[in-house]
C-alpha positions in Angstrom: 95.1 104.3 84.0 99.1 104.1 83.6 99.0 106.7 86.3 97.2 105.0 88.8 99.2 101.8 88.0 102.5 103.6 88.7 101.5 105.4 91.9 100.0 101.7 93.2 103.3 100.1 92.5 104.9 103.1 94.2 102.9 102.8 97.1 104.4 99.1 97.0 107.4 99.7 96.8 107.6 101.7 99.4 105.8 98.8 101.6 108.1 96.2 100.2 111.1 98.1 101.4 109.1 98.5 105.1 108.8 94.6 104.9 112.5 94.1 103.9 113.4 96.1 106.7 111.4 94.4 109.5 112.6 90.7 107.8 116.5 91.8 108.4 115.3 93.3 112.1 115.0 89.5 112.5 110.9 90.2 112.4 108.7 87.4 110.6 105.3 87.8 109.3 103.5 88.8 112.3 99.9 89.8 112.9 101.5 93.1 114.1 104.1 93.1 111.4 100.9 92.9 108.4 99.4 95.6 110.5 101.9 98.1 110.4 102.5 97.2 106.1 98.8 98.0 106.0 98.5 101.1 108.0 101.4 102.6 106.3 99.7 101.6 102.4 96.5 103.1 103.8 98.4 106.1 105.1 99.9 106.4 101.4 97.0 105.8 99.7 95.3 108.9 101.8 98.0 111.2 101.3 98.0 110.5 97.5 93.7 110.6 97.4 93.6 107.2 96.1 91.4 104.6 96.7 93.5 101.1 96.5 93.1 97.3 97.9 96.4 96.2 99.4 97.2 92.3 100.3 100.3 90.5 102.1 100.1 87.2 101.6 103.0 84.5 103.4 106.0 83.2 101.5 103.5 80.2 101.0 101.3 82.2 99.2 99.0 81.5 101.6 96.8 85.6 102.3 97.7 86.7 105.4 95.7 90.1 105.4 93.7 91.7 102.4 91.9 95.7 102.7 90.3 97.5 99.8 90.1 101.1 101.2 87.2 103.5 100.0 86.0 102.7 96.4 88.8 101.2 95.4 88.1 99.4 91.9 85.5 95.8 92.6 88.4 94.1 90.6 90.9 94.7 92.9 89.3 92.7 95.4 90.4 89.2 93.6 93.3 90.6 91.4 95.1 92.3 94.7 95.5 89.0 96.5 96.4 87.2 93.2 99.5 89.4 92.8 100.6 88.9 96.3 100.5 85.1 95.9 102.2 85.3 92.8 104.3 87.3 93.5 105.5 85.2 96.6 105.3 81.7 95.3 107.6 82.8 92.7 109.6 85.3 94.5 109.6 87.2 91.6 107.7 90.6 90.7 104.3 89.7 88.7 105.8 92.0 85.7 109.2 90.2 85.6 106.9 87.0 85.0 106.0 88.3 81.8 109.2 87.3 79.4 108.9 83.4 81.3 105.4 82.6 80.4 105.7 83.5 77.1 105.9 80.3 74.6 109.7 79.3 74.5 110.1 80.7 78.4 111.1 79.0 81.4 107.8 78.8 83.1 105.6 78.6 79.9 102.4 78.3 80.7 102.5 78.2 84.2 99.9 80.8 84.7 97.2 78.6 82.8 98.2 75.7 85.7 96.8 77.9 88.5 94.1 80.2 88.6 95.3 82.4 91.3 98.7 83.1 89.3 98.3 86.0 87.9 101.1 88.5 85.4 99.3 92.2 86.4 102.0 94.0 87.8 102.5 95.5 91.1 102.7 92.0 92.7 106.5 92.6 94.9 107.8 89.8 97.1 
């Protein structure tokens, strides 16, 4: 399992820096823009024979595009889009959440406020 969960948050990393990229080429969030993030995950995902869900969602959290290709696990299909909303209403990696939630932390308890927030890692703004 620890392999799969480093190759997905390889895969986006690699889309994180595409995204980067496009925002400093003055690109926003385009239909296009979420089209070309997910052909290139689904052209990783292929090359590395692995099945994965991959979701963008705005900097409002709000989903802007969400694919599970192949078998990719049933779960992923609510905790992929979690991660991406997390991950952009706090502008903060889900993982790096992890030491704020805890009782004494900044944000304590702020994923028991929402639903959708979620601390599974691979979430990247």
């Amino acid at each position: 399992m620890k392999k799969i969960l480093v190759i997905i948050a390889f895969i986006g990393i690699n889309i994180t820096v595409m995204a980067q990229n496009l925002r400093h080429a003055g690109q926003i969030l385009s239909d296009e823009t979420c089209d070309i993030l997910c052909k290139a995950a689904q052209d990783k995902s292929r090359e590395m024979g692995l099945d994965i869900s991959f979701a963008i969602a705005d900097a409002d959290g709000l989903p802007r595009l969400f694919r599970r290709f192949g078998d990719a696990l049933v779960l992923s299909a609510t905790l992929v889009p979690n991660k991406a909303y997390t991950a952009a209403i706090t502008q903060t990696a889900t993982e790096d959440l992890i030491p704020l939630v805890v009782e004494g932390g900044n944000l304590m308890g702020m994923n028991s406020c929402d639903s959708r927030i979620t601390l599974v890692p691979g979430g990247i703004p």
